[in-house]
C-alpha positions in Angstrom: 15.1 7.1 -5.8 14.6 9.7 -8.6 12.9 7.5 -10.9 10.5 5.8 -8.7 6.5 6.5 -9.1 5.7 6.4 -5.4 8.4 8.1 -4.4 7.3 10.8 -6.9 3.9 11.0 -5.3 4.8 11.0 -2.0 6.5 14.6 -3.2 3.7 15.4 -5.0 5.4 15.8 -8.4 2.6 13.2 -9.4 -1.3 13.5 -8.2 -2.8 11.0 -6.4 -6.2 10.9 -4.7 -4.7 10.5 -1.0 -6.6 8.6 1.7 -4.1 8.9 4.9 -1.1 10.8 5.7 0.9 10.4 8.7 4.9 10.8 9.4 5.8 7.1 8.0 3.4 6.6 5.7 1.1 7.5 2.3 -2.4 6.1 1.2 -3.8 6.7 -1.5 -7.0 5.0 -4.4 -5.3 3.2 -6.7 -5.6 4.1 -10.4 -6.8 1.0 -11.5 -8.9 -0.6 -8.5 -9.6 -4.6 -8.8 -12.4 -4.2 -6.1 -15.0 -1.6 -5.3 -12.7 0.1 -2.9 -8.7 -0.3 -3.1 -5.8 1.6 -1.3 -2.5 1.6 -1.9 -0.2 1.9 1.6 3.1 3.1 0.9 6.3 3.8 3.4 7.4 7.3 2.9 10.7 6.0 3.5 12.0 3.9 -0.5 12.2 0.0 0.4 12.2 -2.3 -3.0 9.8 -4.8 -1.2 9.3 -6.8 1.2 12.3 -8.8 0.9 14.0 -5.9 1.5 13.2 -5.2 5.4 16.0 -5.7 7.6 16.5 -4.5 11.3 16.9 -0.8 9.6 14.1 -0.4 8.2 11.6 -3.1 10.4 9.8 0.3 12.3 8.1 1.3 9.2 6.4 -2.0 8.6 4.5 -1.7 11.6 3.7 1.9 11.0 2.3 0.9 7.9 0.1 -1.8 9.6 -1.1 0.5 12.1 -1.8 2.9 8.9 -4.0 0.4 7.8 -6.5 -0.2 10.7 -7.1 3.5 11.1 -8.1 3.7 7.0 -10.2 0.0 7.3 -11.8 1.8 10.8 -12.5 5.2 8.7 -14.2 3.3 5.7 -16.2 0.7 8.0 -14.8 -1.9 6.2 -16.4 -4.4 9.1 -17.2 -6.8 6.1 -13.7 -7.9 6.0 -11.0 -6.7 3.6 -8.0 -8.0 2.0 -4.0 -6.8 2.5 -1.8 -8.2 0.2 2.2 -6.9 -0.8 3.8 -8.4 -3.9 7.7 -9.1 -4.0 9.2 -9.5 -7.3 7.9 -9.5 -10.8 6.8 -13.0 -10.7 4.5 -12.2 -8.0 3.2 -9.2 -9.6 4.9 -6.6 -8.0 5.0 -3.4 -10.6 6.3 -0.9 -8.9 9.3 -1.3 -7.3 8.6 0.4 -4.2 7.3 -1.6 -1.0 3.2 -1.1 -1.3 0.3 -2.5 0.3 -3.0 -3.0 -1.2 -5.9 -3.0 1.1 -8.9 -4.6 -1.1 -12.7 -3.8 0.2 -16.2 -4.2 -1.0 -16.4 -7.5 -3.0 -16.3 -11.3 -1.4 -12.7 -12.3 -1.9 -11.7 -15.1 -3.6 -8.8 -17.9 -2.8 -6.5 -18.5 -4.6 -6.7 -14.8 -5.3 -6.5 -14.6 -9.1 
């Protein structure tokens, strides 16, 4: 997708400051963290969202997963940490791009807010 933000920094024709790089996927800090430490864990492949994985496209989810237990091992998050995806507007979901943020360093709270 031409106009998409992730898309555009996974090409590098936006900065980001990355955290993990592999074949499938792209980490990165998001710009405007909601706890002390927060990733964003993108596909390299463009998926809308979650609703949007099918037997095509399934491979990369688990990629991504594995993604994020090698950045929570790096950054010793043994405290616990939070992964959380947001499908649609009503939800939250901003960038139309499948993303996962990982969310460290603070006591969570439920309902998160």
């Amino acid at each position: 997708m031409n106009d998409c933000l992730f898309c555009k920094i996974i090409k590098g024709e936006i900065p980001s400051s990355k955290v993990y790089e592999d074949e499938y996927v792209f980490a990165f800090n998001d710009i405007d963290p909601q706890a002390p430490t927060h990733i964003l864990v993108i596909p390299k492949e463009h998926i809308t969202s979650a609703a949007e994985i099918d037997e095509s496209n399934s491979k990369v989810v688990s990629k991504i997963f594995e993604a994020i237990a090698k950045i929570a091992k790096e950054n010793n998050f043994e405290n616990g940490f939070r992964v959380v995806s947001n499908i649609g507007e009503s939800a939250g979901q901003t960038v139309k791009h499948l993303h996962f943020h990982i969310l460290s360093g603070r006591d969570m709270t439920w309902p998160p807010g």
